[in-house]
LUMPA-955896 format. One record per atom (N, C-alpha, C, CB): residue in one letter; atom name; x, y, z. Coordinates in Angstrom, 1 decimal, always signed. Atoms other than C-alpha are relative to their C-alpha. Glycine has a CB too. Example, Ala and Ser with C-alpha at 12.3 -4.5 7.8 and 13.67 -1.06 7.14 Angstrom:
# residues 2
SITE residuo atomo      X      Y      Z
SITE       A     N   +0.9   -1.2   +0.0
SITE       A    CA  +12.3   -4.5   +7.8
SITE       A     C   +0.9   +1.2   +0.0
SITE       A    CB   -1.0   +0.0   +1.2
SITE       S     N   -0.9   -1.1   +0.0
SITE       S    CA  +13.7   -1.1   +7.1
SITE       S     C   -0.8   +1.1   +0.8
SITE       S    CB   +0.4   +0.5   -1.4
//
This chain:
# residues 56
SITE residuo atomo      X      Y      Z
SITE       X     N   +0.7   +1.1   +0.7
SITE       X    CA  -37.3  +20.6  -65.8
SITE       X     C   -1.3   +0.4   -0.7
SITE       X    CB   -0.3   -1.1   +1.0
SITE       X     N   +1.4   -0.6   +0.1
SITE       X    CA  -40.9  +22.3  -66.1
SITE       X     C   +0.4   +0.6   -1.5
SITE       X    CB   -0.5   +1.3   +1.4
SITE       X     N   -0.1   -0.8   +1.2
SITE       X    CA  -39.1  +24.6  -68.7
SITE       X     C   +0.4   -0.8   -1.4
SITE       X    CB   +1.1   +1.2   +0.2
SITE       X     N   +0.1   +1.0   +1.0
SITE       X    CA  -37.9  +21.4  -70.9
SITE       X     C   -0.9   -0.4   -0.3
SITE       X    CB   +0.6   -0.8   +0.0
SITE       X     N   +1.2   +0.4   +0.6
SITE       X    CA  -40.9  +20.0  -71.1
SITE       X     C   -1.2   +1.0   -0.7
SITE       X    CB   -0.4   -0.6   +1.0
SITE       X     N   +0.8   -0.7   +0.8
SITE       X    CA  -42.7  +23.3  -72.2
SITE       X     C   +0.6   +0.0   -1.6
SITE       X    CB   -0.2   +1.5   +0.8
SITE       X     N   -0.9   +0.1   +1.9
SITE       X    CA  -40.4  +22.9  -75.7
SITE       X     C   -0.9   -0.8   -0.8
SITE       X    CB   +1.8   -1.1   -0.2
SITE       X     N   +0.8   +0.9   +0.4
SITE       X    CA  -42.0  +21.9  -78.2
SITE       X     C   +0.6   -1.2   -0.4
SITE       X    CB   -0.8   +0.5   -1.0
SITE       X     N   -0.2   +1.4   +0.5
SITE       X    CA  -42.2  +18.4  -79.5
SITE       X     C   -0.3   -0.1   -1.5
SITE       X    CB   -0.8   -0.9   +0.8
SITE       X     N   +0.0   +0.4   +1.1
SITE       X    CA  -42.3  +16.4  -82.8
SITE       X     C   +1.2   -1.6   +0.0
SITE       X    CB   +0.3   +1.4   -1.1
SITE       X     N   -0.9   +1.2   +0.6
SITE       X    CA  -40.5  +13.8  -85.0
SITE       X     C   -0.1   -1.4   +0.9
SITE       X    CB   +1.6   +0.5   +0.1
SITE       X     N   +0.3   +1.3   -0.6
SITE       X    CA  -40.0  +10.1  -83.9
SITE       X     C   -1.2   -0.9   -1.1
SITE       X    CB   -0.6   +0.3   +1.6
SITE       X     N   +1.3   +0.9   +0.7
SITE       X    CA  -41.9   +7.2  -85.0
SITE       X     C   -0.2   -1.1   +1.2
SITE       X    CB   +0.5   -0.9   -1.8
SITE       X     N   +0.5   +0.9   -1.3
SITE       X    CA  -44.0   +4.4  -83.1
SITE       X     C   -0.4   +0.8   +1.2
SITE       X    CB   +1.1   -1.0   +0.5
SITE       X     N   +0.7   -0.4   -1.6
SITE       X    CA  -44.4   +5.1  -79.8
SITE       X     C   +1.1   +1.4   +1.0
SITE       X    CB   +0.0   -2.0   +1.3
SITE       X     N   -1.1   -1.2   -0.2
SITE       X    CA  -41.5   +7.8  -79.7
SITE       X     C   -0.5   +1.3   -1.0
SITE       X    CB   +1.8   -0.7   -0.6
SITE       X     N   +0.7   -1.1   +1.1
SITE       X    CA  -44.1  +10.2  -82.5
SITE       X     C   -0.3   +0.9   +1.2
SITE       X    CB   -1.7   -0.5   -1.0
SITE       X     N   +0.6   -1.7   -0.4
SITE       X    CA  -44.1  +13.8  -81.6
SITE       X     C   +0.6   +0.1   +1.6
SITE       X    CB   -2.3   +0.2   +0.1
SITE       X     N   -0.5   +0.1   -1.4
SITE       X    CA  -42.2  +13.0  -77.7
SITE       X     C   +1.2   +0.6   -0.4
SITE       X    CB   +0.1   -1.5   +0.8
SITE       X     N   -1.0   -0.4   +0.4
SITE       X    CA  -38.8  +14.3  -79.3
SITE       X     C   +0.1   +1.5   +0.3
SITE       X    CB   +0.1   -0.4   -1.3
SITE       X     N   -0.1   -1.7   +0.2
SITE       X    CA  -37.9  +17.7  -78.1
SITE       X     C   +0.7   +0.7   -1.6
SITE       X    CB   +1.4   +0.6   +1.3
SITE       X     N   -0.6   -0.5   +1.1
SITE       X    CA  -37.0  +20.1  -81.5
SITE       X     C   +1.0   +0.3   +0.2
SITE       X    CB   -0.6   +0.8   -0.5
SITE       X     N   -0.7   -0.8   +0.4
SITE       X    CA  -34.6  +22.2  -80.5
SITE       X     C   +1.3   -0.4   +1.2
SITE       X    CB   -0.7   +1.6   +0.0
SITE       X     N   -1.4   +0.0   -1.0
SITE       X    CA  -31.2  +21.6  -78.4
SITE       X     C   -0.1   +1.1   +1.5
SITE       X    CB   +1.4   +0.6   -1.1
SITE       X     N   +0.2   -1.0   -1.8
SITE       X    CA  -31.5  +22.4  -74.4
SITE       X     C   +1.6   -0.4   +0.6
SITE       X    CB   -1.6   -0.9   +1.5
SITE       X     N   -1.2   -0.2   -0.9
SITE       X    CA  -28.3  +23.3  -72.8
SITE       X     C   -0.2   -0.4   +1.5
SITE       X    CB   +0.6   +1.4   +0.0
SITE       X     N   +0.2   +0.6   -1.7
SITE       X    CA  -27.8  +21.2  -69.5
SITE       X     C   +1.0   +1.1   +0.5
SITE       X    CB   +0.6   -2.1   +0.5
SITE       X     N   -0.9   -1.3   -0.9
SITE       X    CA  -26.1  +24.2  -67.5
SITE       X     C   +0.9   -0.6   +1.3
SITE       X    CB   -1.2   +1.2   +0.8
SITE       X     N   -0.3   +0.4   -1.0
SITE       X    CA  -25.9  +22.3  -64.3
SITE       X     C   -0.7   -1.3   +0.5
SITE       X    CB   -0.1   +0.9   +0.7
SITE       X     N   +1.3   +0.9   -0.1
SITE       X    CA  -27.3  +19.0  -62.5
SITE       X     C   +1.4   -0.4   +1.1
SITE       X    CB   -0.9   -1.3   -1.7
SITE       X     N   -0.2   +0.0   -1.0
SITE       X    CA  -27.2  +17.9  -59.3
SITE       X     C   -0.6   -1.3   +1.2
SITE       X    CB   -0.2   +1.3   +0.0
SITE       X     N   +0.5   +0.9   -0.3
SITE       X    CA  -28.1  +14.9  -57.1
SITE       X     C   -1.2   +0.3   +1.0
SITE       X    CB   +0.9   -0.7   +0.3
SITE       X     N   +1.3   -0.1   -1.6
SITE       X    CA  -31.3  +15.0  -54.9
SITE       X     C   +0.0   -0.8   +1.2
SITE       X    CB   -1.6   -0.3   -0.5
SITE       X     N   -0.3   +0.6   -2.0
SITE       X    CA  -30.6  +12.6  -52.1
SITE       X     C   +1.2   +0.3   +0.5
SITE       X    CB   +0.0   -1.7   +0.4
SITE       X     N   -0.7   -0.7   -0.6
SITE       X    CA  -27.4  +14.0  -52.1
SITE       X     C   +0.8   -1.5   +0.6
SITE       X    CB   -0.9   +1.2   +0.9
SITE       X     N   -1.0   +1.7   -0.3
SITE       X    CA  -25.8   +9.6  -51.5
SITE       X     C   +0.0   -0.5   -1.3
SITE       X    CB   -0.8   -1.5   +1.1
SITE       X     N   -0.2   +0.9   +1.0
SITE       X    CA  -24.1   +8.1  -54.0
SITE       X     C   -0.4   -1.1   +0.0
SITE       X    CB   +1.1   -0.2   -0.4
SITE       X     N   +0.2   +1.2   +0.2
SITE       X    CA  -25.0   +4.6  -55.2
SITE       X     C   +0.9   -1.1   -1.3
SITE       X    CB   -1.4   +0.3   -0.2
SITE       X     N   -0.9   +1.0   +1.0
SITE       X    CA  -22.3   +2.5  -56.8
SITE       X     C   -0.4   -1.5   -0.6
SITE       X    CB   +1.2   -0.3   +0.9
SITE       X     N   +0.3   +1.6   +0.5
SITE       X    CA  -23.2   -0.7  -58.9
SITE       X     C   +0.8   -0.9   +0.2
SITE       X    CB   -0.1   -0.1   -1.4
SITE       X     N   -0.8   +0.9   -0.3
SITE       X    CA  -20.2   -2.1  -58.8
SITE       X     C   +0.3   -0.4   -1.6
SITE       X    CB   -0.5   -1.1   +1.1
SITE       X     N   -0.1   +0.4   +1.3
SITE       X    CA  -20.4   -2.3  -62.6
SITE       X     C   +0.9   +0.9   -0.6
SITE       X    CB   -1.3   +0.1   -0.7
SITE       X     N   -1.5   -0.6   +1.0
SITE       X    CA  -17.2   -1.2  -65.2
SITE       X     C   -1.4   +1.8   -0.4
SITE       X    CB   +0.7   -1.6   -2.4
SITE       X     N   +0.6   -1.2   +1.1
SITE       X    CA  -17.8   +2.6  -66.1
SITE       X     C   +0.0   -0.2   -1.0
SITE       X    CB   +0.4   +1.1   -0.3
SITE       X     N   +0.1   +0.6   +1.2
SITE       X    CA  -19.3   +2.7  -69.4
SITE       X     C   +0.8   +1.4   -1.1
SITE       X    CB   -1.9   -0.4   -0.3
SITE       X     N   -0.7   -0.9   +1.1
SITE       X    CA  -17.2   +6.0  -70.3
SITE       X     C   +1.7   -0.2   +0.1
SITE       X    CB   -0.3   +1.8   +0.4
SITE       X     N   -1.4   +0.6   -0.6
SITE       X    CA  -13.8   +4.1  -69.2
SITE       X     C   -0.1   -1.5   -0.8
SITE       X    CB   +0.0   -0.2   +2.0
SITE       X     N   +0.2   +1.5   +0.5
SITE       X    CA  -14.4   +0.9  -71.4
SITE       X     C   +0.6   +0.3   -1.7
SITE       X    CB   -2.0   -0.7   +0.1
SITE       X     N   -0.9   -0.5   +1.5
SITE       X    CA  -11.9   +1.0  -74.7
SITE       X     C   -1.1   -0.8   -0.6
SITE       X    CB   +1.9   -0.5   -0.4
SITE       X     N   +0.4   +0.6   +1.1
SITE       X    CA  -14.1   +0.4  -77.9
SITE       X     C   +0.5   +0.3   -1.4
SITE       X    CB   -1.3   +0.2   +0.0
SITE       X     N   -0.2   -0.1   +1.6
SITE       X    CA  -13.4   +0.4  -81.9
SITE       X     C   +1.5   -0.2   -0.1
SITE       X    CB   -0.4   +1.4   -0.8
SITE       X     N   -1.1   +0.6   +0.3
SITE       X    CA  -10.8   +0.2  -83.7
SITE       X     C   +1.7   +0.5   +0.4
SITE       X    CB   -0.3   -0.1   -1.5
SITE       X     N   -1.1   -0.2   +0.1
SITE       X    CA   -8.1   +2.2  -82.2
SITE       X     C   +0.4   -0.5   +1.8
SITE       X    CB   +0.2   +1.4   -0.8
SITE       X     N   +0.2   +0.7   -1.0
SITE       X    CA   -8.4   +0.3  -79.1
SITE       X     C   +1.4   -0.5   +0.4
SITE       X    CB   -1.0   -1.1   -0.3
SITE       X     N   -1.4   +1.2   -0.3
SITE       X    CA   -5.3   -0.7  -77.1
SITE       X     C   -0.1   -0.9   +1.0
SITE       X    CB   +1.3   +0.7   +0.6
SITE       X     N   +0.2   +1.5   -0.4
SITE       X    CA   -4.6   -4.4  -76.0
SITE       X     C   +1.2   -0.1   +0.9
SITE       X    CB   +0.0   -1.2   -1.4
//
């Protein structure tokens, strides 16, 4: 994390000016820290058909 945030910044506007990392960071790995899931109970949002080729 330490090393993403040393990247530089820019771009954006409003209150998003210059907070924008420049350059593309490869997520390698990621991993949970408490180590317990927590389910919502809410529809996955990468499991939800959208546009137009959508089947009914």
């Amino acid at each position: 994390m330490k090393r993403i945030l040393a990247k530089p910044t820019g771009g954006g506007m409003d209150a998003f000016k210059d907070q924008m990392i420049l350059k593309r960071v490869a997520l390698v790995s990621a991993r949970r820290l408490d180590g317990v899931a927590k389910p919502t109970g809410l529809p996955r949002a990468w499991l939800i058909e959208t546009g137009p080729d959508r089947k009914k």
